[in-house]
C-alpha positions in Angstrom: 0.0 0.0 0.0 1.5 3.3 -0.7 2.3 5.4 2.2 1.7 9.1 1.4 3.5 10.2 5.2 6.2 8.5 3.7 6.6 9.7 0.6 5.8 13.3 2.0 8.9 12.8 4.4 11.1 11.7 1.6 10.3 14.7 -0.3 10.9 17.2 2.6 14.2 15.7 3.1 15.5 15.2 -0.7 14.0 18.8 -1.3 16.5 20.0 1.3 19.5 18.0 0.6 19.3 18.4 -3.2 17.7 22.2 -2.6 14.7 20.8 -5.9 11.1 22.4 -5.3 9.1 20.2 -3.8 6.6 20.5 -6.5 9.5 19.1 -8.9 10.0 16.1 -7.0 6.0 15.2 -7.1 6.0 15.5 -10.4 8.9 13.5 -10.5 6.9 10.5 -8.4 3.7 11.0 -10.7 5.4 10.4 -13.2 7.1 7.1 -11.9 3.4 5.8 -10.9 2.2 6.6 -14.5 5.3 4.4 -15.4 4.5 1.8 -13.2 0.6 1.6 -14.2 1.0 1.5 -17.7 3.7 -1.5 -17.0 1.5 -3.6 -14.1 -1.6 -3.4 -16.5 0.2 -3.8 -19.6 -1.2 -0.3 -21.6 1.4 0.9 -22.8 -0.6 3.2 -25.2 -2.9 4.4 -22.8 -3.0 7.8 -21.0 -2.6 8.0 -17.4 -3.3 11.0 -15.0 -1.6 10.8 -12.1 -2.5 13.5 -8.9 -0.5 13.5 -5.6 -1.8 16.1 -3.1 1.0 15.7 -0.3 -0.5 18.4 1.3 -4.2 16.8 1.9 -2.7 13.2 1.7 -4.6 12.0 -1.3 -3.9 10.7 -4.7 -5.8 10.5 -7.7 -5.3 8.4 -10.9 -7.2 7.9 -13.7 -6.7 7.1 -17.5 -8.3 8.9 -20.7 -10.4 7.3 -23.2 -12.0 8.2 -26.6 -15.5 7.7 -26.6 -16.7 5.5 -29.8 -19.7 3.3 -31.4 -17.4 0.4 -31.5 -14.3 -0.2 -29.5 -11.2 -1.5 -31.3 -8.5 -0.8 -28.9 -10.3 -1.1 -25.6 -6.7 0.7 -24.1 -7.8 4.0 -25.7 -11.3 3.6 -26.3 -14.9 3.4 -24.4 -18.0 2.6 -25.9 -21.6 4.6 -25.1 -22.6 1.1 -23.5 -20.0 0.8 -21.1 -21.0 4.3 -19.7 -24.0 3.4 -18.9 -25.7 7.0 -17.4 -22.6 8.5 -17.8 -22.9 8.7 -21.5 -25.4 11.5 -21.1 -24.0 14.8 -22.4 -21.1 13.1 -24.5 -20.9 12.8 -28.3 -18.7 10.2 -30.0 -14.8 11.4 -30.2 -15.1 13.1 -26.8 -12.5 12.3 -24.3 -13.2 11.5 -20.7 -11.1 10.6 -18.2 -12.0 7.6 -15.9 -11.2 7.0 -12.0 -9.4 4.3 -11.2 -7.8 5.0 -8.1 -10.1 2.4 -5.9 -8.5 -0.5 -8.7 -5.5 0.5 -7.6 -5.1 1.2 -4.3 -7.6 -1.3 -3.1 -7.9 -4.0 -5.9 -6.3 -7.7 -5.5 -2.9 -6.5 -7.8 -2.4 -3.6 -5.4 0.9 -4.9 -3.4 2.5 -6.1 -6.7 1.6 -2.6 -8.3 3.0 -0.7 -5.4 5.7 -2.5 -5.3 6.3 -2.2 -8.7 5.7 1.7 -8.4 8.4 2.0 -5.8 11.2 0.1 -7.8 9.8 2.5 -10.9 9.9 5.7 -8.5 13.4 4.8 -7.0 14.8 4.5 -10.4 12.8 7.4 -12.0 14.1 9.9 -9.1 17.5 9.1 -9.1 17.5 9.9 -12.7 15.4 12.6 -12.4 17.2 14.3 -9.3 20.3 13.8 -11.7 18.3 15.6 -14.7 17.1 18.0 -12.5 20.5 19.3 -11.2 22.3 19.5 -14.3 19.2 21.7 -15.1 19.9 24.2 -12.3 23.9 24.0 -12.7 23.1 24.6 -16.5 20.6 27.9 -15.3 23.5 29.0 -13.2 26.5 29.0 -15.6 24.7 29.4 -18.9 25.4 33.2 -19.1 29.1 32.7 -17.0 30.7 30.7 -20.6 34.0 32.3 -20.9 35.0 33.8 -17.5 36.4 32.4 -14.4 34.3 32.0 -11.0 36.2 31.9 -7.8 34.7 29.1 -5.7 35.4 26.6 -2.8 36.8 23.2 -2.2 34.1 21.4 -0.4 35.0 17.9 -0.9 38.4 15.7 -2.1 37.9 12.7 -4.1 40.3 10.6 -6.0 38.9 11.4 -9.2 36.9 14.4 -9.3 37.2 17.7 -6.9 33.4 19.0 -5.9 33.5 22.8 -5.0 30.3 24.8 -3.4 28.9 27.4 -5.5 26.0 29.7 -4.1 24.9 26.6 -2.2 25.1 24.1 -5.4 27.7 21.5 -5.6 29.5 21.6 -9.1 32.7 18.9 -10.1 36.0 19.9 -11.5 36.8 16.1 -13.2 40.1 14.6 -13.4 40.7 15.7 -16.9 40.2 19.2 -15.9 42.9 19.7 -13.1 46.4 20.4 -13.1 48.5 18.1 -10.9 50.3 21.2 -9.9 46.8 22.7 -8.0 47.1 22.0 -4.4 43.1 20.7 -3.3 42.1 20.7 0.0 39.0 21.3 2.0 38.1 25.4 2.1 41.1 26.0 -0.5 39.7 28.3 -2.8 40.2 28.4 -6.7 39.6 30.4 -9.7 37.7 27.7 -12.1 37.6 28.7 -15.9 33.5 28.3 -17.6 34.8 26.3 -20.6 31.5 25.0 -21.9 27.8 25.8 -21.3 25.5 23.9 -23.4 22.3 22.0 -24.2 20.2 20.3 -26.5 17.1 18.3 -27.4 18.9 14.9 -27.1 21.7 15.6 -25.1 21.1 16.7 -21.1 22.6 19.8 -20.0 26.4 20.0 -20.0 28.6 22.4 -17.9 32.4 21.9 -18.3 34.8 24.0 -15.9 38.6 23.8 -16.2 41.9 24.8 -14.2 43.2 23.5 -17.0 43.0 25.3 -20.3 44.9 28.0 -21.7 41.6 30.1 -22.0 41.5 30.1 -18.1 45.3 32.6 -17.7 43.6 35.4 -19.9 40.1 35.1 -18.1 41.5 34.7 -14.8 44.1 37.9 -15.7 40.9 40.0 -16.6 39.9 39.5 -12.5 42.9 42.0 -11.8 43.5 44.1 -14.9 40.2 46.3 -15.5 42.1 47.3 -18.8 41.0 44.2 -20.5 37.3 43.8 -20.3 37.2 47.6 -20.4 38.9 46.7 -24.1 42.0 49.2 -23.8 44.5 45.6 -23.3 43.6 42.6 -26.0 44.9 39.4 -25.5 45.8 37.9 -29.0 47.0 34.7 -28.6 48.0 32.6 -25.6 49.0 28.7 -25.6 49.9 26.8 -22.4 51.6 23.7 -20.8 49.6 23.4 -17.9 51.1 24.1 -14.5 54.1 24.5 -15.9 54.7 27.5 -18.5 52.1 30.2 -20.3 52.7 32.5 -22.9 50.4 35.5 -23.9 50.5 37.6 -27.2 48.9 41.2 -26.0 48.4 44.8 -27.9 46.9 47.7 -27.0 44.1 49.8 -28.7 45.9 52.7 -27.3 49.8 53.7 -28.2 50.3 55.6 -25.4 49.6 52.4 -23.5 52.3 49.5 -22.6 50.3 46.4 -22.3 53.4 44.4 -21.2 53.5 46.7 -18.2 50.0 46.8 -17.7 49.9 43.2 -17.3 52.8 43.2 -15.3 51.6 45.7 -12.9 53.5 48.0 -10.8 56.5 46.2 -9.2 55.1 43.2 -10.8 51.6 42.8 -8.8 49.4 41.8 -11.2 51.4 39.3 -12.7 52.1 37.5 -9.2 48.6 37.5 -8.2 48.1 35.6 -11.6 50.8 33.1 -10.9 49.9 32.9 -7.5 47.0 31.8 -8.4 48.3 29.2 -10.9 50.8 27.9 -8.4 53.2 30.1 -9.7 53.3 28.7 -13.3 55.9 30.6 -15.3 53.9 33.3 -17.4 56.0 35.1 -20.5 53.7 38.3 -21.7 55.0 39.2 -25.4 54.2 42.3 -27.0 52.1 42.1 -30.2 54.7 44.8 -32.4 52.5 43.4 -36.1 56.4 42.4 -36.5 56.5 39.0 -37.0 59.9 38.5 -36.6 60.3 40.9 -33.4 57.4 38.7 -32.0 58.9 35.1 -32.6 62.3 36.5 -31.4 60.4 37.5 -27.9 57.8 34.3 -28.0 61.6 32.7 -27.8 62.4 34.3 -24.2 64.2 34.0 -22.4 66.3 33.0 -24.7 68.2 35.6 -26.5 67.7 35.7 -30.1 70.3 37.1 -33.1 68.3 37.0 -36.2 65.4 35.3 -37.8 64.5 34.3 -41.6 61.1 34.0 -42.2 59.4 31.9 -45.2 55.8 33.4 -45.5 54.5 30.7 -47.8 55.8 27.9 -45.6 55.1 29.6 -42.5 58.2 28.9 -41.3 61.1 30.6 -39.0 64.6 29.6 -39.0 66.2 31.6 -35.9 69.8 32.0 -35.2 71.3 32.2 -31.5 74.6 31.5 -29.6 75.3 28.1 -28.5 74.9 29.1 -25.2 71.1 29.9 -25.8 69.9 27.0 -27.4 68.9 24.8 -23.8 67.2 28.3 -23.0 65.5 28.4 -26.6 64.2 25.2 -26.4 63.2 24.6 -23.1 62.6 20.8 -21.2 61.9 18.5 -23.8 61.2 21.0 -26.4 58.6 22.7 -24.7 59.6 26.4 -24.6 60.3 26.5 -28.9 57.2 24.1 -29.1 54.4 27.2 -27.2 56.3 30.0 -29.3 55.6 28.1 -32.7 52.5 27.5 -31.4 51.8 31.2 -30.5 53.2 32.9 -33.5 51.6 30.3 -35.8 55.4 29.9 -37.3 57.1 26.2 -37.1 60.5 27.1 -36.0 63.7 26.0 -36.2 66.7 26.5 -34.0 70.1 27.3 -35.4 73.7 28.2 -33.5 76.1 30.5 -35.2 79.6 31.9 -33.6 79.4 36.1 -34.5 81.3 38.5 -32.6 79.8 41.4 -30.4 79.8 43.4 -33.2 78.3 41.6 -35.4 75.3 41.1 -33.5 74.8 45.2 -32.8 75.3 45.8 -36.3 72.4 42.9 -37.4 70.3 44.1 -34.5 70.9 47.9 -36.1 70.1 46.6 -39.5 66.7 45.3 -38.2 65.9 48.1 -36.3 66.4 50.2 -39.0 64.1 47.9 -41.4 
């Protein structure tokens, strides 16, 4: 027999765990007794109402039918003879709904039905419950795609990290961290709003990151106004996660430096950024329209003689002192690897012996160019 004190306790309680309206979850558990009617009395096709009233402790269910001279799908359909009195004021075609809830709650299948209902409920509310809170992560992110949200550890698992948000519990997975990010309970972190989305097949999706390159110029735009107020643009940045960023940046403005602005005075800005990054190396190269000026910083700190450039292959050879090449290419390749990758030149590494003199008189040359 179904126990509506029960069910009323279970919504009061889920309602305040999961923080879902109360109304959502009775719809939820209409829905898994509609399930559970059509599958005890095997019609499939037919339509079931289904009322809970926690409030008054009652339920009501009751299926529709199609009112017809001659029945040929008795699921569906009801003929003027089986209403009896009732027919009175119908027409053929008219749909009526029809009370069942004595058949159900008092009839000889009633404990298999029931329990049948309650397997269908559990199931149909753990799903639902799931459905429901993707729903209300989606509503809260769905305008944040693109910007970083500081939030708080609340709990450490192995393979996901689950931070508190307003009072909602949201997961950073495994493939979204970087090793370098110290999580513990109360730590907080900046969390990057990589992907917002939804569709008719697919279930709400929210996707935040630590990890992406995205995250360095959304979480620099939390300490340098200059950006979102569009004086400082951020061309290009590529990344090796916990380990080594580099940012292409201009300015709208000539008058303004936007190495230095990112830098901040005596360096502020750029510490709180790495600070926040675990103090992940962060190179900031000037966007000069100079392609060989840029791929000659993108190369720091390594310091670079001359470069060739082959437009059509979009290719670079540069030229620098032995001595620079381990700084020029970085641990296993990485440093050369995130400048080809930010100038959108593959580059190659070359070592030449020149005097001092040499190189001021190339550098001259350039300069002059």
């Amino acid at each position: 027999m179904l126990d509506l004190k029960q069910i009323e306790s279970a919504i009061n309680m889920i309602s305040a765990e999961k923080n879902i309206p109360k109304e959502k979850l009775v719809e939820i558990i209409e829905a898994a007794i509609r399930t559970a009617y059509k599958k005890d009395y095997w019609n499939r096709d037919e339509e079931v109402n289904v009322k809970l009233n926690i409030e008054k402790g009652d339920i009501e269910i009751s299926v529709e039918k199609t009112i017809v001279k001659e029945v040929t799908n008795s699921s569906l359909e009801i003929s003027f003879e089986e209403l009896w009195d009732d027919a009175e004021g119908f027409k053929e075609w008219d749909i009526i709904e029809i009370d069942v809830t004595d058949e159900v709650m008092k009839g000889d299948n009633s404990e298999a039905f029931w329990r049948i209902a309650s397997q269908a409920a559990r199931q149909v509310i753990i799903q639902k419950i799931g459905d429901t809170e993707k729903e209300k992560i989606y509503d809260l992110f769905v305008w944040k795609e693109g910007q970083v949200i500081n939030m708080k550890v609340e709990i450490v698992e192995w393979w996901k990290i689950i931070f508190d948000y307003n009072g909602n519990q949201v997961v950073l997975p495994k493939s979204e961290q970087v090793s370098r990010d110290e999580y513990v309970a109360w730590a907080r972190f900046f969390l990057y709003v990589a992907e917002v989305s939804k569709s008719e097949t697919w279930s709400p999706k929210v996707i935040l990151s630590r990890k992406r390159a995205e995250s360095v110029p959304a979480i620099f735009a939390e300490f340098v106004p200059e950006i979102w107020e569009g004086i400082i643009s951020i061309d290009n940045v590529v990344r090796q996660p916990g380990v080594k960023t580099k940012l292409l940046v201009s300015s709208n403005y000539e008058e303004i430096d936007p190495v230095g602005t990112l830098i901040g005075q005596k360096g502020i800005r750029v510490k709180w950024v790495m600070e926040e990054l675990g103090w992940e190396k962060i190179d900031i190269i000037p966007n000069s329209g100079d392609i060989h000026d840029i791929i000659k910083r993108s190369l720091s700190p390594a310091q670079v003689l001359k470069v060739e450039i082959n437009e059509e292959q979009e290719h670079a050879t540069v030229f620098i002192l032995p001595t620079e090449r381990a700084k020029a290419v970085g641990k296993n390749g990485l440093n050369v690897n995130l400048a080809s990758n930010l100038t959108w030149y593959r580059i190659s590494i070359e070592d030449i012996e020149v005097k001092e003199e040499e190189i001021k008189e190339e550098n001259k040359v350039e300069e002059e160019k």
